[in-house]
PAPA-708384 format. One record per residue: residue in three letters; x, y, z of N, C-alpha, C, O in turn. Coordinates in steps of 0.001 Angstrom, whole numbers, padded with zeros to 6 digits, always signed. Layout:
# PAPA-708384
AlaXYZXYZXYZXYZ
...
//
This chain:
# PAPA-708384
Unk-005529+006281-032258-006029+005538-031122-007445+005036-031424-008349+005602-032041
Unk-007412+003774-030806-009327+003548-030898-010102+004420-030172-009864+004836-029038
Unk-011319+004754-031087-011663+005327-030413-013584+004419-029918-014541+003875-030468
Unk-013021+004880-028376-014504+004444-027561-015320+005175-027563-015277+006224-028207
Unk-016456+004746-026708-017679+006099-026814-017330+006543-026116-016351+006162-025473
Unk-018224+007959-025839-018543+008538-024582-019070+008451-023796-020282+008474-024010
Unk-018826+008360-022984-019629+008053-021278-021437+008968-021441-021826+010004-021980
Unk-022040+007938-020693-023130+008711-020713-023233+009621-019366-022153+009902-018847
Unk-024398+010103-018754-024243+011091-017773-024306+010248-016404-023733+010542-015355
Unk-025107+009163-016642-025179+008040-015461-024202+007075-015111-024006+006498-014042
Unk-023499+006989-016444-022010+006419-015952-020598+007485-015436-019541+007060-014970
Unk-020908+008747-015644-019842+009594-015343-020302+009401-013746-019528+008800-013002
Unk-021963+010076-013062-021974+009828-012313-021614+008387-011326-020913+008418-010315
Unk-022065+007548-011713-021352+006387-011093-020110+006076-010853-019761+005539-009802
Unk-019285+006394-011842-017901+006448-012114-017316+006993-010307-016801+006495-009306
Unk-017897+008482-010873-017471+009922-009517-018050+009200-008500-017230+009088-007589
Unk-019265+008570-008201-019453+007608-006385-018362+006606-006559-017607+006588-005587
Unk-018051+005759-007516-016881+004867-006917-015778+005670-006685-015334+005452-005558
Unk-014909+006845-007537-013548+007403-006826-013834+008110-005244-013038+008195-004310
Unk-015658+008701-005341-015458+009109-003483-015212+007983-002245-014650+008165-001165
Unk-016069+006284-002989-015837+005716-002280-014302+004935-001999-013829+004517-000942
Unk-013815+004925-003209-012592+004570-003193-011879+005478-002251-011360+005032-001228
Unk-011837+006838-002592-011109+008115-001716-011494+007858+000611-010933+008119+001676
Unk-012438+007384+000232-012969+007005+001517-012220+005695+001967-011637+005578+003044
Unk-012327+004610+000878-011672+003688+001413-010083+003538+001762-009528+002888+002648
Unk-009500+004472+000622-007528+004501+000799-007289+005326+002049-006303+005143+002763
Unk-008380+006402+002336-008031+007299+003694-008141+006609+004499-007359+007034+005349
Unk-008908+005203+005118-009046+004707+006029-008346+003816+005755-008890+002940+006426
Unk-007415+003269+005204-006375+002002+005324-005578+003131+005792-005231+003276+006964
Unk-005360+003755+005038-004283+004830+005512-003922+005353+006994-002845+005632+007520
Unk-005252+005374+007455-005589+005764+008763-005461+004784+009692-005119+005203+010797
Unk-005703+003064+009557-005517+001832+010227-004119+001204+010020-003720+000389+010852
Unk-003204+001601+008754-001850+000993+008790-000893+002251+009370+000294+002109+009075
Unk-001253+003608+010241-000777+004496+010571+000321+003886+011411+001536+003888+011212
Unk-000684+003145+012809+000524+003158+013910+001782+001561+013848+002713+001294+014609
Unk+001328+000894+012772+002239-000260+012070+003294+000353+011454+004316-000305+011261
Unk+003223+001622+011073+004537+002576+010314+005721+002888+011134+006849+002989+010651
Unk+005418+003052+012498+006145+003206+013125+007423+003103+013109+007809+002950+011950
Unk+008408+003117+013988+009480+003012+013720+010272+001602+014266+011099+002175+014975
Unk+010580+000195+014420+010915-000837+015147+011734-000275+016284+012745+000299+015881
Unk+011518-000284+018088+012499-000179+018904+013245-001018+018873+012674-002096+019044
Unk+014990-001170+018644+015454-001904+019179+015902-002277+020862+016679-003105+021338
Unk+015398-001691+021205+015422-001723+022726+014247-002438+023344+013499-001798+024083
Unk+014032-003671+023109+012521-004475+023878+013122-006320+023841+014046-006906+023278
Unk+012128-006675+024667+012833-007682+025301+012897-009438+024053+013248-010575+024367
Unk+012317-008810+022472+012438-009750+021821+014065-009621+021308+014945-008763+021378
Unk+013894-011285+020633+015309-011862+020155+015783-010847+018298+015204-010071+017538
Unk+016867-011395+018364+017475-010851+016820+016048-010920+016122+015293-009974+015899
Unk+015896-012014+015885+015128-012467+014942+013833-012223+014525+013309-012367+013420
Unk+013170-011624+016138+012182-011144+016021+012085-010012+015321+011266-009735+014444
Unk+013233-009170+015885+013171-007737+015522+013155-007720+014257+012352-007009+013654
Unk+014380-008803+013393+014150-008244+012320+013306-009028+011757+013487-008783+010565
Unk+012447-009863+011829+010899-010424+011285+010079-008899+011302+009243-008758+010410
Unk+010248-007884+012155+009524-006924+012707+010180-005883+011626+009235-005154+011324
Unk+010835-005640+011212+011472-004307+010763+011160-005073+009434+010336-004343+008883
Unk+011380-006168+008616+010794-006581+007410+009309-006297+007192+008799-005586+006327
Unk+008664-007078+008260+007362-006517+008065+006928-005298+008165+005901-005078+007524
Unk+007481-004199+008912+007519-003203+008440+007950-002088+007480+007589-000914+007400
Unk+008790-002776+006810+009527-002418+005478+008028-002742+004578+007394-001779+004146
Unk+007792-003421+004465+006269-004069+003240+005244-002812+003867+005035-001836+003146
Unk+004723-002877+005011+003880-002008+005390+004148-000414+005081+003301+000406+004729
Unk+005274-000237+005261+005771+001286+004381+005693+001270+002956+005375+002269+002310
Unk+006067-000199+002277+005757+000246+000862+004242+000099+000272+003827+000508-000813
Unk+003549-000585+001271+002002-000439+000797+001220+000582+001588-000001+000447+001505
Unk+001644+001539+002311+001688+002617+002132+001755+003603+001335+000803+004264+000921
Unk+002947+003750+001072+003625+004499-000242+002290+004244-001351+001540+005173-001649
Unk+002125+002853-001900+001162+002923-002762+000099+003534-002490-000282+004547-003078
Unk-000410+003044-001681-001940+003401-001270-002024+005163-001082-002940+005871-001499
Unk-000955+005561-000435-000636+007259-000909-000677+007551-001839-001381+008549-001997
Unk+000043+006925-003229+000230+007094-004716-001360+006952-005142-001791+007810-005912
Unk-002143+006044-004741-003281+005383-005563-004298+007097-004890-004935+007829-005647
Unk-004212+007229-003984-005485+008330-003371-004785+009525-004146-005529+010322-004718
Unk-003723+009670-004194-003480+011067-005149-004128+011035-006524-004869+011867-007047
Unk-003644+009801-007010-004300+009856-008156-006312+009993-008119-007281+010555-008630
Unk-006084+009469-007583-008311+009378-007129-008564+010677-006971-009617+011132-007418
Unk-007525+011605-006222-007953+012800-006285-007733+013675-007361-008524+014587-007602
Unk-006403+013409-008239-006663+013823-009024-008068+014151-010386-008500+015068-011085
Unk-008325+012584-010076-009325+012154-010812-010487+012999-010467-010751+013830-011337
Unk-011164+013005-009546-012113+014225-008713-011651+015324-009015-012684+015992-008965
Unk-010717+016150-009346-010532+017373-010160-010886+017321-011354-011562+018143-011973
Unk-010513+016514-011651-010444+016623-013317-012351+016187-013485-012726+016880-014431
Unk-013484+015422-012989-014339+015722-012651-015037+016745-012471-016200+016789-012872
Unk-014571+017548-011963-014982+019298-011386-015017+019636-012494-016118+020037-012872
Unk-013836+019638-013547-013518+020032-014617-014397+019697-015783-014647+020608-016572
Unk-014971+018333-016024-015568+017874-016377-014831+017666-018212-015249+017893-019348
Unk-013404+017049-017529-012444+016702-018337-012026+015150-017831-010874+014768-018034
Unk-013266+014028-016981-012985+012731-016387-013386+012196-017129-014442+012595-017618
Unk-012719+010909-017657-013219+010019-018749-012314+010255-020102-012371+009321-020901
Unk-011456+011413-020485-010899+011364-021044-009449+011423-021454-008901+012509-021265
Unk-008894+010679-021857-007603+010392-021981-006981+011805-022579-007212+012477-023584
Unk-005584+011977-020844-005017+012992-020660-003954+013318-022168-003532+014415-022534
Unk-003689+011689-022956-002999+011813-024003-002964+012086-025396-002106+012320-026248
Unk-004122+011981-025332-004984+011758-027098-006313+012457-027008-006792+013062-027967
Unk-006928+012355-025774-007721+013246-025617-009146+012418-025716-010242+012708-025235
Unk-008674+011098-026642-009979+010818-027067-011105+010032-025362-010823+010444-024237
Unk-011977+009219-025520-012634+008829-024315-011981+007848-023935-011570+007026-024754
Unk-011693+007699-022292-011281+006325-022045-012275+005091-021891-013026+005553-021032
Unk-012823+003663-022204-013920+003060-022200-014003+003019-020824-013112+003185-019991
Unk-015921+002627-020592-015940+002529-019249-015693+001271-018818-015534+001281-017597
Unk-015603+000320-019234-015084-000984-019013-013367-000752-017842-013118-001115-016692
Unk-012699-000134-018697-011802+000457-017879-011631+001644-016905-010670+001823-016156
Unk-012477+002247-017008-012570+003241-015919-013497+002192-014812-013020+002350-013688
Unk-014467+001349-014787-015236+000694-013843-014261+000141-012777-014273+000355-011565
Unk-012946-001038-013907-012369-001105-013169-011159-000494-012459-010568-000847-011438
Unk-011022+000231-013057-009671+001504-012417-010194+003110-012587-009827+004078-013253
Unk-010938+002915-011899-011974+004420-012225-010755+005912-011555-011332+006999-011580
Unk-009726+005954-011189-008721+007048-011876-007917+006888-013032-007161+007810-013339
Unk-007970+005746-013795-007363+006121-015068-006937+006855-015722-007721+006798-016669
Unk-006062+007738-016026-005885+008779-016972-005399+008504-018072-004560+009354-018371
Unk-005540+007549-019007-004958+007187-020206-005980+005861-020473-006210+004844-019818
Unk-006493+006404-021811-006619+005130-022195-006252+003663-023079-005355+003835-023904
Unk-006560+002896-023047-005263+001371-022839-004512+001349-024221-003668+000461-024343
Unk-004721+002276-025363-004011+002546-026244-002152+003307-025682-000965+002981-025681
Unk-003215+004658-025214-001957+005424-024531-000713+004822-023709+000488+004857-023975
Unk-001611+004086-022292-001057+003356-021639-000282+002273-022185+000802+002078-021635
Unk-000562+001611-023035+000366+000406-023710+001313+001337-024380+002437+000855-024235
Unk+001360+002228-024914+002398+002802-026107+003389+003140-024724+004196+002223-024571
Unk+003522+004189-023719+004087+004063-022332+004327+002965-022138+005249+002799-022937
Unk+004227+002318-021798+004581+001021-021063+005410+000097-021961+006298-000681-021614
Unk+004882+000374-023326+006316-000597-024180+007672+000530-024958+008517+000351-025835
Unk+007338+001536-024195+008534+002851-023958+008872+003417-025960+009662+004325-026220
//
């Protein structure tokens, strides 16, 4: 794998304020697309069509859900592995992930070596 540097101590820290703020930000979508999850009544005084305009759009809103659940697990994971002071490095090879890529996907756990070898299976 290539290998990147290591993070310095001011970018680990920076790194760890964007996943709290991130962790802050997925809990509160989370918290504002709550009562849109709901379940569609069919019992209210709109037409076919509405309803199911309504139950589609709520089909999308459950699956960006789902993500946004998936994405904060991982963030938290990431904040463990922090504690650990095992963040920044690729769970696969071990070696550092760059911060270029952690800036922009700061739970990363692989870096884009790993991840590409996965991804082309």
């Amino acid at each position: 794998m290539a290998m990147d540097q290591e993070l310095s101590i001011s970018q680990i820290q920076e790194l760890e304020s964007d996943l709290h703020q991130l962790k802050l930000d997925l809990e509160g979508l989370l918290d504002t697309t709550e009562s849109g999850a709901k379940p569609v009544t069919l019992r209210d005084n709109t037409g076919r069509l509405s309803r199911m305009d309504e139950m589609h759009n709520q089909s999308i809103l459950v699956a960006n859900r789902n993500l946004t659940r998936n994405r904060l697990k991982q963030v938290l994971i990431a904040l463990t592995r922090a504690d650990k002071d095992t963040y920044g490095r690729c769970t696969t090879c071990d070696e550092p992930i760059s911060y270029p890529r952690l800036k922009a996907y700061p739970e990363a756990d692989m870096c884009l070596d790993c991840k590409g070898e996965i991804e082309r299976g």
